[in-house]
C-alpha positions in Angstrom: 50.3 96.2 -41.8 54.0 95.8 -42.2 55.1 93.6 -44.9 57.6 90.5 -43.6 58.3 89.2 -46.4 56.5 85.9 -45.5 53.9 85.9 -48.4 56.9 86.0 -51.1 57.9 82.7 -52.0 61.0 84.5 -52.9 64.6 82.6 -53.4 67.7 84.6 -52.9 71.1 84.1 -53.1 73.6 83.1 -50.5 75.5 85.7 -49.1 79.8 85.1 -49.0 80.3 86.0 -45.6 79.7 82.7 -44.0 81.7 80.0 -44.9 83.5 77.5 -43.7 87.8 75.6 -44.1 88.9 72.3 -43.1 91.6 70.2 -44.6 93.3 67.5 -43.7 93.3 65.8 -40.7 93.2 68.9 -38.6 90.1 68.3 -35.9 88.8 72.2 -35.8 87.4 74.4 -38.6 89.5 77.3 -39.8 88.4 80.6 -39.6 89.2 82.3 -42.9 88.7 85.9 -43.1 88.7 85.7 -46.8 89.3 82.8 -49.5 89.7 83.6 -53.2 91.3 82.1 -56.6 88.1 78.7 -56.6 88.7 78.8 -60.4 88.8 76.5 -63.2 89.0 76.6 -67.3 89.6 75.1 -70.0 92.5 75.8 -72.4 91.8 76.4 -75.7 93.6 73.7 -78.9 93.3 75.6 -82.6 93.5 73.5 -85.0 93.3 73.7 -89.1 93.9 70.9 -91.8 94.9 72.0 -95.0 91.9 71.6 -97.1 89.5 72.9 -94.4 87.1 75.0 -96.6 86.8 77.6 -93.5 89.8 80.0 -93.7 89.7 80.3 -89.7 90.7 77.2 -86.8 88.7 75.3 -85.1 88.4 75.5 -81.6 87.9 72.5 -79.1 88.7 72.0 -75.4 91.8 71.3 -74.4 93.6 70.3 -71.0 91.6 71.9 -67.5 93.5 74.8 -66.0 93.6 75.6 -62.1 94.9 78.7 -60.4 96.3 78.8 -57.0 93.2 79.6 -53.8 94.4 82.2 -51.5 92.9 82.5 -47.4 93.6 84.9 -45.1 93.2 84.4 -41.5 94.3 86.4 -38.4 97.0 85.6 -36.3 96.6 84.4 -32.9 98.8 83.2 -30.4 100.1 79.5 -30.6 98.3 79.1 -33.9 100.8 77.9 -36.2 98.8 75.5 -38.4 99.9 77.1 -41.4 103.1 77.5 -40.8 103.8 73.6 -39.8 102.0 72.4 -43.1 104.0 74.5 -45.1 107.7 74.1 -42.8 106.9 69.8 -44.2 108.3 71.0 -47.5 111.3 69.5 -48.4 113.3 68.8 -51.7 109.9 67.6 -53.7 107.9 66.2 -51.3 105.3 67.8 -49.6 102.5 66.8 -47.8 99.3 66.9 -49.6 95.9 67.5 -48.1 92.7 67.8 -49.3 91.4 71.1 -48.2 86.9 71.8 -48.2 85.9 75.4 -48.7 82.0 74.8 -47.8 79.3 77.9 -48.3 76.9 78.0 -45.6 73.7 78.6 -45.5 71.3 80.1 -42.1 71.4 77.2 -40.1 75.4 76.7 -40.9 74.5 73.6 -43.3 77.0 73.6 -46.1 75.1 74.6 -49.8 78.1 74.9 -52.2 81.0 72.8 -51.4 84.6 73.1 -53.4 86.7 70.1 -52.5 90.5 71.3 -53.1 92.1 67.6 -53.9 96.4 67.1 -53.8 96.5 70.3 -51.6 99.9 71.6 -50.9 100.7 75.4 -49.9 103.4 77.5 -52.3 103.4 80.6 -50.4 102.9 82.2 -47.0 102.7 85.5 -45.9 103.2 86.9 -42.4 101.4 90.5 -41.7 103.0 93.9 -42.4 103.4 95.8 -39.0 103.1 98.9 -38.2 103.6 101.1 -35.4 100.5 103.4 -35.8 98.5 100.3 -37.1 94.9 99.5 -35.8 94.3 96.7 -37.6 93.9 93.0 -37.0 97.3 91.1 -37.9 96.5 89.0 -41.4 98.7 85.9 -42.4 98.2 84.4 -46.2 98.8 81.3 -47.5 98.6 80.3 -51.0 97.2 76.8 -51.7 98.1 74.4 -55.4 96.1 71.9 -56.2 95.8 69.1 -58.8 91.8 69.1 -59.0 89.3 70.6 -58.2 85.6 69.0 -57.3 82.5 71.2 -57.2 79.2 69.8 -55.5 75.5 71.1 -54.5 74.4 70.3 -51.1 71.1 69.6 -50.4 
């Protein structure tokens, strides 16, 4: 007889492909064909006084460090959602959003959530074109944030 699987009370891990974006106050879901850049570190203070008996700094942890999150989406017609966020920029202001970035599991219930908080986009990109293309038109936009915010569905 075939094995199913069903006798393994195996656990595996959650695959990257299905995911979901909302931020803001924008009613629908995004679809994002890829999101990357949901890291965070620490910086790192050295520090020595002068009659330390170690010849070497200590190390502690300093301030939190954030890099900018990148999506990429494909174009469609009268979609300009990105574009009007990021056309609100003017001489330092800006509206902020809080953007989600949920994992999904099976069923579409969200298992990792990264919470994006003081959103605001730096950069967009339109698509290259070309004239022997046969791909599907990509736009980017790259997202700052002030913090980020890490949870565990259940």
């Amino acid at each position: 007889m075939a094995d199913d699987g069903s006798a393994q009370n195996t656990i595996w891990p959650l695959p990257k492909f299905h995911f979901k974006v909302k931020w803001g106050d924008v009613a629908d879901e995004l679809g994002f064909q890829e999101v990357s850049g949901l890291d965070v570190e620490a910086q790192i203070i050295e520090y020595r006084h002068g009659n330390s008996p170690e010849f070497s700094n200590l190390k502690m942890p300093g301030l939190k460090k954030s890099g900018n999150v990148t999506m990429k989406k494909g174009i469609f017609v009268g979609d300009n959602q990105m574009w009007d966020w990021f056309s609100t920029i003017t001489m330092n202001t800006i509206k902020r959003e809080v953007v989600v970035i949920s994992l999904l599991d099976e069923s579409g219930a969200p298992t990792m959530v990264w919470t994006l908080h003081n959103a605001f986009p730096t950069k967009l990109t339109g698509t290259d074109l070309k004239s022997d293309g046969n791909e599907v038109a990509i736009e980017t936009i790259e997202i700052a944030y002030e913090r980020l915010e890490i949870s565990m569905e259940a």
